[in-house]
Legacy VTK file of the C-alpha trace (Angstrom):
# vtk DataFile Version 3.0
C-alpha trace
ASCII
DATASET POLYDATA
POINTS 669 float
5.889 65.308 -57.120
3.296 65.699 -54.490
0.790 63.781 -56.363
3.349 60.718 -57.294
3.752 60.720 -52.930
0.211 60.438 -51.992
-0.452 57.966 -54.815
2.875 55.783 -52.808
1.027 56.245 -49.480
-2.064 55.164 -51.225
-0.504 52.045 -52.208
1.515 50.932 -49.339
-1.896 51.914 -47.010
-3.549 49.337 -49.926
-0.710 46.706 -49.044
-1.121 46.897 -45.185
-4.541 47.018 -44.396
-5.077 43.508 -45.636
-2.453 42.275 -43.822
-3.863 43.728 -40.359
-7.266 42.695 -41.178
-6.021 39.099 -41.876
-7.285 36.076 -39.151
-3.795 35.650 -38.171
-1.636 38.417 -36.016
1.625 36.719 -37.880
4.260 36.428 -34.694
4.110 38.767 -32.445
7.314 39.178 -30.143
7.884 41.659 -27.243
10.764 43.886 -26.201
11.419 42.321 -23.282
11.159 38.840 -24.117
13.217 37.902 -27.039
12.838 33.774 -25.982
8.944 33.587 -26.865
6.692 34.524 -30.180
3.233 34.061 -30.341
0.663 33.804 -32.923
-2.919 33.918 -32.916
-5.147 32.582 -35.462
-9.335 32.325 -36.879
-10.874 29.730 -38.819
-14.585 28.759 -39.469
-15.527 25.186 -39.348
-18.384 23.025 -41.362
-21.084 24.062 -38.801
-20.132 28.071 -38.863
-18.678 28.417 -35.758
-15.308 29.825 -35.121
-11.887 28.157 -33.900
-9.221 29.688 -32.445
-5.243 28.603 -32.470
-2.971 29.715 -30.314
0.261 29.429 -31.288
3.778 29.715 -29.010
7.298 29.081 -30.017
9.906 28.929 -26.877
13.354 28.676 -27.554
15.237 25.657 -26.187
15.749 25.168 -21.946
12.640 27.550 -22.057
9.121 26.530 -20.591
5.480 27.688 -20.019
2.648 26.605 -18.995
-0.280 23.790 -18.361
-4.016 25.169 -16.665
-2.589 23.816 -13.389
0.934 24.605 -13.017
1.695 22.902 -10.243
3.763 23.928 -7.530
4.964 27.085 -9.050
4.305 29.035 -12.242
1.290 31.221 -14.145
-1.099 29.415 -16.715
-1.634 31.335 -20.111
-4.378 33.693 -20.354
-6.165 36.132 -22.345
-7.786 39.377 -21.261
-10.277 39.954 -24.329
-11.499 43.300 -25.012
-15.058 42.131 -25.664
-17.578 39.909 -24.562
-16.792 36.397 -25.844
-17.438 32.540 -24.637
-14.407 30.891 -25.454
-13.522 26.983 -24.629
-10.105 26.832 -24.102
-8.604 23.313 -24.787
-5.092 22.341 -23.560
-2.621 19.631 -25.079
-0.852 16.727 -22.614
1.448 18.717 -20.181
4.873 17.255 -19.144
6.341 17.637 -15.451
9.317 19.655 -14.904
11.525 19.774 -11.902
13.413 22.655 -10.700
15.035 22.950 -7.225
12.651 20.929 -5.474
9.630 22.302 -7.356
7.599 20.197 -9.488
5.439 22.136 -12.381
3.909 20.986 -15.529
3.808 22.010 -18.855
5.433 22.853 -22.106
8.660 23.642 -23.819
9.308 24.004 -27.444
6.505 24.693 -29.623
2.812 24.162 -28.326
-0.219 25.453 -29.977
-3.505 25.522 -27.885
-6.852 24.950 -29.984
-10.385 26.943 -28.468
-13.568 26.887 -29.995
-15.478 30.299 -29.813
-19.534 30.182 -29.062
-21.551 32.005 -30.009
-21.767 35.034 -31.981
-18.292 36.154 -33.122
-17.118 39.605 -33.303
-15.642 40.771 -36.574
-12.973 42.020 -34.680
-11.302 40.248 -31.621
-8.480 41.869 -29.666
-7.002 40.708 -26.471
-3.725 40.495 -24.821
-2.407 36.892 -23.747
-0.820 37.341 -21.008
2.470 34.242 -20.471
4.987 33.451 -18.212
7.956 31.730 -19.585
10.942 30.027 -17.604
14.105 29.535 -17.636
17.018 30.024 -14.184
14.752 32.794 -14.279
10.706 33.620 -15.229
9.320 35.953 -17.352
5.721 37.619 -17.763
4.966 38.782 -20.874
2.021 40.378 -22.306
0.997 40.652 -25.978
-2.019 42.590 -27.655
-3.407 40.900 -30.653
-5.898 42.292 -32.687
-8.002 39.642 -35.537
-10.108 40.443 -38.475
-12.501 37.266 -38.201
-13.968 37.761 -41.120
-10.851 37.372 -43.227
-9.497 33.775 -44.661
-6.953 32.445 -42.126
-4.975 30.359 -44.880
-4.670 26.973 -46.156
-2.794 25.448 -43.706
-4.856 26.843 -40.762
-7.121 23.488 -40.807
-4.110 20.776 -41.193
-2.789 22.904 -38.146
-5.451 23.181 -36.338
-6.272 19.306 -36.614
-2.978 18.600 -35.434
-3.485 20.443 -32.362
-7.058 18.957 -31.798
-4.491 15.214 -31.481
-2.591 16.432 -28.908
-5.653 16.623 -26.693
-6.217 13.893 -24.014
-9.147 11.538 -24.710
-12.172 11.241 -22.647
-11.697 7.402 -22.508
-9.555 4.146 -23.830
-6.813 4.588 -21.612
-7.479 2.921 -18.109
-10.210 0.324 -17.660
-10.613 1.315 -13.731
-10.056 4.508 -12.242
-10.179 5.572 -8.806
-8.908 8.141 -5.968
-9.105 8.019 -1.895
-8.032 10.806 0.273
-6.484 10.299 4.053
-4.091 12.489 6.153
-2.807 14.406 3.469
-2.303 11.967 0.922
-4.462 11.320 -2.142
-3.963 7.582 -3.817
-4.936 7.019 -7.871
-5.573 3.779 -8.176
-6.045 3.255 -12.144
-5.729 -0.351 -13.933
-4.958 -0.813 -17.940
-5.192 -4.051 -19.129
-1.992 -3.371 -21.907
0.259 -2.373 -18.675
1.955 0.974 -17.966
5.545 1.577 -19.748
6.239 4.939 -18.803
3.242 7.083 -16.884
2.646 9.995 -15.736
-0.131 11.911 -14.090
-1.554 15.672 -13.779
-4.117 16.595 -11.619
-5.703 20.515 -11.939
-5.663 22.848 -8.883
-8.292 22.956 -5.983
-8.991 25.766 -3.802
-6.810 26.212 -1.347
-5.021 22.783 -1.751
-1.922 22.039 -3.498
-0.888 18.579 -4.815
2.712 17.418 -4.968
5.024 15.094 -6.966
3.295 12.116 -7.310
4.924 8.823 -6.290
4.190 6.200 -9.183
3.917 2.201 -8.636
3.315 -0.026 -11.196
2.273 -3.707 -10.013
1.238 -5.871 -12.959
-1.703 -4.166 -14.808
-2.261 -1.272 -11.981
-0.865 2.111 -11.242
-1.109 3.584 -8.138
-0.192 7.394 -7.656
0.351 8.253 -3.834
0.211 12.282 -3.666
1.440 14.416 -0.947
-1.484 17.007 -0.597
-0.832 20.428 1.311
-2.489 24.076 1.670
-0.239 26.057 -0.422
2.049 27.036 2.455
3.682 23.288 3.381
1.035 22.579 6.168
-1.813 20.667 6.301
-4.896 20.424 3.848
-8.357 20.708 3.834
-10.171 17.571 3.555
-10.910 16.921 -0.629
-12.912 13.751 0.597
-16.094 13.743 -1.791
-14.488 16.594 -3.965
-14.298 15.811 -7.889
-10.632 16.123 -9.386
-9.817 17.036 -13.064
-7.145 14.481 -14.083
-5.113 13.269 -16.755
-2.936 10.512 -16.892
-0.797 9.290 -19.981
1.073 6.467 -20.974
3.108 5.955 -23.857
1.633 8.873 -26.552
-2.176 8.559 -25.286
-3.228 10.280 -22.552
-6.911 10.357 -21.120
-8.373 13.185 -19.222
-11.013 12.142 -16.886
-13.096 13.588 -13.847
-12.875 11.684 -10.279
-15.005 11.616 -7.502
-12.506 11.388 -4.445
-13.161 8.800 -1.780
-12.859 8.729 2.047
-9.813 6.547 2.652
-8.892 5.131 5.641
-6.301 6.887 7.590
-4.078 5.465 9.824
-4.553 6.000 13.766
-3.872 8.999 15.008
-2.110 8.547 17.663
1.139 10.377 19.065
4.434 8.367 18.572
4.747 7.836 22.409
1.293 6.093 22.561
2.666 3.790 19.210
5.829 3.064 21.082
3.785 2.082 24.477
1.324 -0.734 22.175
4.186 -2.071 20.128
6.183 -2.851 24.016
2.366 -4.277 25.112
2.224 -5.911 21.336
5.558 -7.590 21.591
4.875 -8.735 25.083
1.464 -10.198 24.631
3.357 -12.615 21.317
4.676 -14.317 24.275
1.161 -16.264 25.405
-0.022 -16.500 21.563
-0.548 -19.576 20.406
2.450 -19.270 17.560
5.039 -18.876 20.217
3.981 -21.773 22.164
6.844 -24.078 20.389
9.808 -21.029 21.845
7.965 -21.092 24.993
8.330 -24.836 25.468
12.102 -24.265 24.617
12.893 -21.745 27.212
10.395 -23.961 30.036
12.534 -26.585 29.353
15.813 -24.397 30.115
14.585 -23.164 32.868
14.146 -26.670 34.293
17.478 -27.198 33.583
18.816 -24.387 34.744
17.898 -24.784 38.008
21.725 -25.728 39.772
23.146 -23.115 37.238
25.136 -20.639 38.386
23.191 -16.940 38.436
26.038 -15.762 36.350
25.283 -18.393 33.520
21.389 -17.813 33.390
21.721 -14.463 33.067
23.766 -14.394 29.952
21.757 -17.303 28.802
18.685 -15.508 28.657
20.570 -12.600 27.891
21.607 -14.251 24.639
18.073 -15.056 24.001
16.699 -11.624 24.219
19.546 -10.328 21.343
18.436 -12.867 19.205
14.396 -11.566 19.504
15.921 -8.073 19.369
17.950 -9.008 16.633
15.615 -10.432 14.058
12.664 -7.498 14.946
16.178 -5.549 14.018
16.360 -7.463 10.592
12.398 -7.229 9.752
13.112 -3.218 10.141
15.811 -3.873 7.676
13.985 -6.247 5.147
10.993 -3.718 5.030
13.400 -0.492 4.674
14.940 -2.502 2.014
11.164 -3.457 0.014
9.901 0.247 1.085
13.033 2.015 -1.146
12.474 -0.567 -3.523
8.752 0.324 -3.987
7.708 -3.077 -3.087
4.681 -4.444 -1.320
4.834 -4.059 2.952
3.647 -6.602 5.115
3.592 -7.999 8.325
3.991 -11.656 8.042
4.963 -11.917 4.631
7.417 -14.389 4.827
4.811 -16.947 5.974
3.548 -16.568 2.004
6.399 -18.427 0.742
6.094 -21.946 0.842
9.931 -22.912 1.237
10.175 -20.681 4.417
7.129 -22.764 6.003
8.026 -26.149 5.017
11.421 -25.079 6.350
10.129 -23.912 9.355
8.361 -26.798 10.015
10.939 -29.366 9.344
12.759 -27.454 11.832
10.193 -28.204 14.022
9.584 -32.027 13.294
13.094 -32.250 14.112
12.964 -30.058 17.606
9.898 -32.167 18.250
11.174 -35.547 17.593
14.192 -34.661 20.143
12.370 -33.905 22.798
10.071 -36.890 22.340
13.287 -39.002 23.044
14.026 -40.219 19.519
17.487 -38.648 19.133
19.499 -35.710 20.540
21.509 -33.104 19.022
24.606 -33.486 19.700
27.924 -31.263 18.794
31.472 -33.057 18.175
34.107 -32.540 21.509
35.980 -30.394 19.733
32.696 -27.903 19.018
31.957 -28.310 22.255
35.115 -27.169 23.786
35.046 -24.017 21.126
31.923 -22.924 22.301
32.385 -23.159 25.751
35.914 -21.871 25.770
35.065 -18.879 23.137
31.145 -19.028 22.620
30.212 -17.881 25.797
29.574 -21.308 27.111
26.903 -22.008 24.214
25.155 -19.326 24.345
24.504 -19.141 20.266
21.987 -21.608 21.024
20.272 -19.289 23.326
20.515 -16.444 20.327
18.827 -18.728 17.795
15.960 -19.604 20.657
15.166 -15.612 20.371
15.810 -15.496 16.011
13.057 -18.404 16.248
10.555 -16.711 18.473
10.487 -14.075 16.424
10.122 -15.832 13.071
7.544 -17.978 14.296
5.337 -14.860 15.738
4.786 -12.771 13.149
1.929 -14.581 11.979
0.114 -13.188 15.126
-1.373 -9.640 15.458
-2.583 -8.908 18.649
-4.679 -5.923 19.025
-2.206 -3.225 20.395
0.523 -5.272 18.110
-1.862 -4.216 15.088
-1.915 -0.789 15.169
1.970 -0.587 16.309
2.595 -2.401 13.041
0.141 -0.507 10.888
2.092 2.491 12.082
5.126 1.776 11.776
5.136 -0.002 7.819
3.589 3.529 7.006
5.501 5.975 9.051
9.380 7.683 8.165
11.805 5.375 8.124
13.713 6.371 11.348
10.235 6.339 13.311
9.958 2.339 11.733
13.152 1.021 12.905
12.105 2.803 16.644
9.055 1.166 16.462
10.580 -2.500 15.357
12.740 -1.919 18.130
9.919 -1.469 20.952
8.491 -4.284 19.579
11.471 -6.441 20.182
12.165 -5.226 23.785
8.225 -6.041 24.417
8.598 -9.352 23.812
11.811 -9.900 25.442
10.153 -8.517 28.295
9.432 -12.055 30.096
13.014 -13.180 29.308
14.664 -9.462 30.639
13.030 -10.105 33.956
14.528 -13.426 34.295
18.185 -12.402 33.198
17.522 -9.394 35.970
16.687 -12.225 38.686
17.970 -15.339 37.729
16.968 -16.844 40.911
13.928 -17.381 39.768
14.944 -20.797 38.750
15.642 -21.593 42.250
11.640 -21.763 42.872
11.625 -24.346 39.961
11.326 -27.911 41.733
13.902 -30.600 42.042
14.510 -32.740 38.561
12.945 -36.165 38.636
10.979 -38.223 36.781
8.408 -35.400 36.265
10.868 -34.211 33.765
10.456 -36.952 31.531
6.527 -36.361 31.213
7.040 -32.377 30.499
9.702 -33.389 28.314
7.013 -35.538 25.728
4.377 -32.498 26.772
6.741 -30.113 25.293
7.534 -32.606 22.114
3.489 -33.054 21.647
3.071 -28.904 21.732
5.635 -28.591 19.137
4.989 -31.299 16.784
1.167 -29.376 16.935
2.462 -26.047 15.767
4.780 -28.353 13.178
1.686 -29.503 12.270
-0.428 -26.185 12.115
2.430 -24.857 9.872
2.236 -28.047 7.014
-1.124 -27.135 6.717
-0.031 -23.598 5.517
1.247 -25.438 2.449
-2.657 -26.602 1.076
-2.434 -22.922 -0.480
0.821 -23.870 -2.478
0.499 -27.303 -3.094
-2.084 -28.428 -2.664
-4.691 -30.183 0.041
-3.723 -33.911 -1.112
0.088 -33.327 -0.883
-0.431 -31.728 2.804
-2.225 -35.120 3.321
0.185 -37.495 2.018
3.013 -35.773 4.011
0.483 -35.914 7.217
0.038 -39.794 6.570
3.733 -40.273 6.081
4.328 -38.446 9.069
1.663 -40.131 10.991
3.204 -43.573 9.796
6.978 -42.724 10.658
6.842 -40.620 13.950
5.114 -43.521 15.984
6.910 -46.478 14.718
10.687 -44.711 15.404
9.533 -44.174 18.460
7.990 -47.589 19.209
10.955 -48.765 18.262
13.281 -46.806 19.908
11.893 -46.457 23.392
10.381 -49.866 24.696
7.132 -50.896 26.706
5.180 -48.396 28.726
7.575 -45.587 27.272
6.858 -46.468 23.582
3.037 -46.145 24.275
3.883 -43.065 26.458
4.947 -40.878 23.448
3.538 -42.774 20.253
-0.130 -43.145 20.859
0.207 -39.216 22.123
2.166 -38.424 18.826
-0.207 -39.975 16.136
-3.707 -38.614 18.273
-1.415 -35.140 17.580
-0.830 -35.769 14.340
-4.841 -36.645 13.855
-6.511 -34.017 15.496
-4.256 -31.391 14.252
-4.321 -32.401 10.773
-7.990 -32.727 10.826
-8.838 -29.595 12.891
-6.245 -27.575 10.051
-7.963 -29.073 6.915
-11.383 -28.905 7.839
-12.047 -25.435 7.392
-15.301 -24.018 8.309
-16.963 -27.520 8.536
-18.741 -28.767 11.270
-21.016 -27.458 14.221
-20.396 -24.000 13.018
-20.422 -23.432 9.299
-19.792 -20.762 7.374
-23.134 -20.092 5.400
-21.518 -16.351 4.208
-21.422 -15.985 0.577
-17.871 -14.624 0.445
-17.470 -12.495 -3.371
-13.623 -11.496 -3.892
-12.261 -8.235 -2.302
-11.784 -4.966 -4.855
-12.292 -1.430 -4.458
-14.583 -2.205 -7.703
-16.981 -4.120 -5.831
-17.307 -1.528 -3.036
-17.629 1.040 -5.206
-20.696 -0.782 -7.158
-22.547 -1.963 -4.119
-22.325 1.412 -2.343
-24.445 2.550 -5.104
-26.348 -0.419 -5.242
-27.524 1.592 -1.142
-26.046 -2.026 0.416
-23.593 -2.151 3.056
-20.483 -3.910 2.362
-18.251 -5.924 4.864
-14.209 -6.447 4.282
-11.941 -9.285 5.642
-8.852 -9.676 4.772
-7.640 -12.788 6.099
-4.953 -15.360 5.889
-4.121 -18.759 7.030
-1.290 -18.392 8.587
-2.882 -15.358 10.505
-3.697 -16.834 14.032
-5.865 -13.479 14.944
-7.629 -14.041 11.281
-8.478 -17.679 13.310
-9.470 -16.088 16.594
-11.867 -14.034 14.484
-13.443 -16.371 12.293
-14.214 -19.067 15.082
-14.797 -16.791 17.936
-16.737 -13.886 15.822
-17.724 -14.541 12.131
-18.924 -17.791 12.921
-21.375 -16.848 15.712
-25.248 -17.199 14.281
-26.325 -14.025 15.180
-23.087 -12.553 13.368
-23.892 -15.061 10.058
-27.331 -13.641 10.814
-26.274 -10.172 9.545
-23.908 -10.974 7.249
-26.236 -12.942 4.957
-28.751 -10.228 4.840
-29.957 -9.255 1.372
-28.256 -5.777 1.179
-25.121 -6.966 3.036
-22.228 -7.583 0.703
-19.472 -9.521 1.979
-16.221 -9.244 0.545
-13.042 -11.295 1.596
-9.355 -10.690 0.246
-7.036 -13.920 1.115
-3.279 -12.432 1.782
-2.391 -16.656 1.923
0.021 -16.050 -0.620
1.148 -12.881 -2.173
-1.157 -10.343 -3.873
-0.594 -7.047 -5.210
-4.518 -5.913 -5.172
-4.766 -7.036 -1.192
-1.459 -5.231 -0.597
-2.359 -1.984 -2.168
-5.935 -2.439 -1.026
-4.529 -2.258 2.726
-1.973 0.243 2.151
-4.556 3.075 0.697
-6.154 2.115 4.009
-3.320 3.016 6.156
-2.718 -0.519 7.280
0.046 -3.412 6.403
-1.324 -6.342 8.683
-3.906 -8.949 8.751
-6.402 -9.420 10.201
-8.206 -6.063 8.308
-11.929 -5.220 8.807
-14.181 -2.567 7.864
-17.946 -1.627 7.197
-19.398 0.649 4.308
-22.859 1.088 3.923
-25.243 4.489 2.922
-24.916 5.118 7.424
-21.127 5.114 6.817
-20.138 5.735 2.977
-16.219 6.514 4.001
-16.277 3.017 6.149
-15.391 2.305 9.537
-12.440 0.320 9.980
-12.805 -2.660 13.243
-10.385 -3.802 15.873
-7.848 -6.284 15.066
-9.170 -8.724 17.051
-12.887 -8.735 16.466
-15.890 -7.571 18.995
-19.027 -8.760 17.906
-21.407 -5.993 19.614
-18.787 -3.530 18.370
-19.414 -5.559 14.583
-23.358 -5.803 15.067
-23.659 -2.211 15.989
-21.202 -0.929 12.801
-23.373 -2.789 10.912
-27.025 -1.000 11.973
-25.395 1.912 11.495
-23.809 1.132 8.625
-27.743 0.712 6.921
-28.441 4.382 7.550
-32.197 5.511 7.987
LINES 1 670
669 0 1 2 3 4 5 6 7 8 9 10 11 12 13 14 15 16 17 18 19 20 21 22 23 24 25 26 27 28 29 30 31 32 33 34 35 36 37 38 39 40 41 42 43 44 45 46 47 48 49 50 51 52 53 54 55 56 57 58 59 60 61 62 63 64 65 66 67 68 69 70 71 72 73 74 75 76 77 78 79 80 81 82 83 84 85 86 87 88 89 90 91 92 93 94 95 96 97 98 99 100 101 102 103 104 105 106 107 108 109 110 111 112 113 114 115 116 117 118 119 120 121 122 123 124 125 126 127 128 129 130 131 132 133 134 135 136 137 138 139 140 141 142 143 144 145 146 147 148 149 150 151 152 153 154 155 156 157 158 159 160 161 162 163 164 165 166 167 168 169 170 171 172 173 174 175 176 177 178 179 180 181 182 183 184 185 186 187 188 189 190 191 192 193 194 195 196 197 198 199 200 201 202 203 204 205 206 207 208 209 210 211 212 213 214 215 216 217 218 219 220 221 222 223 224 225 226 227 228 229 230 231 232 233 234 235 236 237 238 239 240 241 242 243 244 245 246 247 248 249 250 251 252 253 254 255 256 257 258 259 260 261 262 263 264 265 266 267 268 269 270 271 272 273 274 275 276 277 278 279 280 281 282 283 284 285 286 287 288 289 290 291 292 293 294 295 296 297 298 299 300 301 302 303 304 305 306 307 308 309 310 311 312 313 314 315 316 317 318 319 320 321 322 323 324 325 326 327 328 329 330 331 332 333 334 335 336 337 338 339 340 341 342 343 344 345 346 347 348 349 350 351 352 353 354 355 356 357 358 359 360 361 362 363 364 365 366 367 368 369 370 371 372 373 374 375 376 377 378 379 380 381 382 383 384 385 386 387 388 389 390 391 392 393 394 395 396 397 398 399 400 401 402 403 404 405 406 407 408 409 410 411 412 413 414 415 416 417 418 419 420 421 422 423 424 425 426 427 428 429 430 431 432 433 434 435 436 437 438 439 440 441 442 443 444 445 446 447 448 449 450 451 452 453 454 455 456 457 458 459 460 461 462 463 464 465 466 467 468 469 470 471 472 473 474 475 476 477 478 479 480 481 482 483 484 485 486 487 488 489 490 491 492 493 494 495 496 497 498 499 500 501 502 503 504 505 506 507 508 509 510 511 512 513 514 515 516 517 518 519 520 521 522 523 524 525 526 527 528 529 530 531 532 533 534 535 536 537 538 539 540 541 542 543 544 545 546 547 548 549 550 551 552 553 554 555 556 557 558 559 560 561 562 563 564 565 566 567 568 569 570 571 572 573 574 575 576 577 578 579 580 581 582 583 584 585 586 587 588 589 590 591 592 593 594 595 596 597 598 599 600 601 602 603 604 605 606 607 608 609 610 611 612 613 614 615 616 617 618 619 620 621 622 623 624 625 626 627 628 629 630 631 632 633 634 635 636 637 638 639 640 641 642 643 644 645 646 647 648 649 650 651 652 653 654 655 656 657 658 659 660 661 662 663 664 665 666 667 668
């Protein structure tokens, strides 16, 4: 009997040993964790050395997981008993989102290939240490112990294969692929020429920095990834400017790791909210002398003239009426960027002045105003209109409303320098700090008309009507048929320089002769002849371009982050204008700045690279181009170069020492 026992122990010792000597542990599942099994496994390739396959079964609404978990979370690991060089390779991670936490990883089954180099132990014994999650998280360990000497079974290499596809690829995602840090954002800029259906992006950990959610935009054939970027305990980060990030973005079952070298973006000002509200007052009240507001300005002049026997009473709520209208419309820009922001669409400042039914409207509505004061007709409402308005309108004052709307429409084209930075701020600030800021910018520039409604007197210092009337009258006309004018030529972006012509002719042909034959003798010469030498000089002066005693001799290449990025290491400096026509600062620059020989001088040196983005009409590129850069506005500057690799953004309105100097510095030693 005793011998038949130890001959059955024999046996079953016979059966077992092969089993734990195998190169696979089988599943191994721990007392305390009865949602997770785990399997590790040994196989020898073609070229001898050894692969490893981690395998990890999760039962469903359970997670682990990725090298970088993200806000929250442990990343699988394996204390090994011996000495061993092991490349651990991980699969494409998904995001999860739990109370306000974002993580990324795995649920459901995952298996994690590694490739072991060097000389392999027979024996290899570890425990993997992994924290699974649910409503609640678990940390498991489990020894392992591997003969790896033993066969690991014929289905090891389909499996392990299998695993190997899961991988990101090193390339043949994104044709482009950038990333910029500023004030505690980073921006991914990555292009694909088959689109983006449904991406997503994973970025590994950094010292002491930890990267939020990112936001996701898709414009055309580019991605951009804004990330909020913190220190691990919500405050903020250490600058990752110059840093290399681990990445991997994935679209649509391929995924592509790839390592980035993070840029210096631009940040925007840092300046205290106070300071923003004081420039966007100043910005708001300097719109009143640019050159865009000129047509309002005539309006109001011309009130005032006639205003002069008015009761106090009257011009007070006159003017009154004008400044809700200003107030109003800044009101309504807050609303129509609020509106594009939580829509994820392109900000701008000015960007109704890139759709080419706005301006021709706009200047129709102009021609018209123009014509009327010239003395060919007169708007006129019916008696019974009349009678409404003055009985329930508040004695016309709607009119006096629409004077403000109009201001404000026509002088957003304009960015004056403390205007610039207001509006800069407030396109990239909270949304409650925006409409503040919109606000400021509307009391600025009703400033001039406040002061009047406060002492309406004023108009009692304005002298007696007369005849002089008649001649401001036809001054006024000329001024705003000019800016009608300035604003057709807006259109040669649209439709062309030929059509902007033919309507310029046809205006040139019609405007004179009505009003040669409506007003007779010296009168008719008093406002034709001035209205068709308007018509000429304006047209020509709009068309021309950079013709004539001071040309442009720039080469101009088009604006991308590409082309900075290749003649930074090229060692040339790099100069950036973003510019539009309808941009009357972008006009003050060119002429009074860019145009200046000494400046042309610089710019056409032989490692000086001059890029120019044209915001004319609407562009995704320029708009995310600015927006990495902390800005929404034209006109935009800056300066790279090996003296100033992060670039150094310039003043709205252009300095040329300021530019010469940026530029010498910009060539480093």
């Amino acid at each position: 009997m005793f011998t038949f026992f130890r001959r059955l122990i024999v046996c079953l010792l016979w059966l077992w040993l092969p089993l734990s000597q195998a190169a696979d542990s089988g599943w191994l599942r721990a007392a305390d964790n009865s949602h997770a099994s785990v399997r590790l496994r040994a196989g020898q390739n073609d070229s001898g050395d050894a692969r490893l396959l981690l395998d990890i079964r999760l039962e469903k609404g359970w997670k682990t997981y990725w090298r970088s978990p993200g806000e929250g979370g442990i990343a699988p690991s394996i204390a090994w008993q011996q000495p061993v060089n092991v490349t651990w390779r991980w699969p494409t991670p998904q995001r999860f989102e739990v109370a306000g936490i974002s993580t990324q990883g795995y649920h459901g089954d995952v298996s994690f290939p590694m490739t072991v180099h060097g000389p392999l132990p027979t024996r290899l014994s570890g425990v993997l240490t992994l924290s699974t999650c649910s409503n609640v998280c678990i940390l498991t360990d489990f020894p392992f112990s591997l003969d790896t000497t033993a066969p690991a079974g014929g289905e090891f290499d389909y499996d392990f294969t299998r695993a190997m596809g899961t991988l990101p690829l090193q390339s043949g995602l994104t044709n482009h692929l950038e990333a910029r840090y500023a004030s505690g954002k980073l921006t991914v800029s990555a292009v694909r020429e088959a689109g983006w259906q449904q991406p997503a992006l994973y970025i590994d950990n950094v010292d002491d920095v930890d990267f939020g959610k990112p936001a996701l935009q898709v414009s055309g054939n580019t991605l951009t990834a804004t990330v909020p970027v913190s220190d691990g305990w919500g405050e903020s980060a250490p600058d990752i400017s110059g840093k290399t990030l681990n990445l991997v973005l994935a679209d649509g079952g391929q995924a592509q790791e790839s390592a980035v070298n993070v840029a210096k973006g631009s940040p925007a000002p840092a300046v205290s909210l106070g300071w923003v509200v004081l420039m966007a007052l100043a910005g708001g009240l300097i719109l009143n002398v640019m050159p865009c507001v000129l047509p309002v300005l005539a309006m109001k002049l011309g009130s005032l003239v006639q205003a002069r026997d008015q009761q106090r009473g009257d011009i007070r709520r006159q003017f009154l009426a004008s400044v809700c209208g200003i107030v109003a419309s800044f009101l309504a820009l807050a609303l129509m960027m609020t509106l594009l922001r939580l829509g994820n669409q392109a900000l701008g400042w000015g960007i109704q002045f890139q759709n080419p039914w706005f301006i021709g409207a706009m200047a129709l509505v102009m021609v018209l105003f123009s014509a009327s004061l010239l003395g060919l007709f007169e708007f006129r409402l019916s008696s019974g209109t009349s009678t409404f308005l003055a009985t329930r309108g508040g004695r016309g004052l709607m009119g006096h409303f629409w004077q403000g709307a109009f201001a404000t429409l026509l002088a957003t084209p304009c960015t004056a320098p403390f205007l610039g930075t207001a509006v800069s701020a407030a396109l990239v600030a909270p949304l409650p700090q925006l409409w503040v800021l919109f606000f400021a910018m509307g009391i600025g520039m009703s400033l001039p008309w406040l002061v009047i409604a406060a002492w309406p007197g004023f108009a009692r210092f304005l002298p007696r009507p007369g005849r002089w009337m008649n001649t401001l009258r036809t001054l006024l006309g000329l001024m705003m048929l000019g800016s009608a004018l300035w604003l057709l030529s807006l259109l040669k972006a649209h439709v062309g320089t030929t059509i902007v012509i033919a309507i310029a002719l046809l205006l040139a042909l019609v405007l004179p002769l009505a009003l040669a034959l409506h007003h007779r003798g010296k009168a008719a010469i008093r406002t034709g002849i001035p209205a068709l030498l308007v018509i000429a000089a304006v047209t020509f002066a709009s068309l021309s371009g950079g013709s004539g005693p001071r040309r442009d001799r720039i080469d101009w290449q088009p604006l991308s982050e590409q082309a900075i990025t290749r003649a930074l290491a090229g060692h040339k400096r790099v100069f950036v204008d973003v510019t539009a026509d309808w941009c009357v600062t972008c006009k003050a620059n060119k002429y009074n700045v860019l145009l200046r020989d000494d400046v042309q001088k610089a710019l056409t040196q032989p490692d000086v690279v001059a890029l120019r983005g044209d915001w004319t009409r609407p562009s995704a590129e320029i708009s995310q181009f600015l927006n990495a850069r902390g800005s929404a506005a034209v006109p935009f500057n800056q300066i790279y170069g090996p003296g100033l690799p992060a670039g150094r953004v310039q003043s709205p309105l252009l300095d040329r020492e300021s530019l010469l100097a940026d530029l010498s510095t910009a060539k480093g030693k």
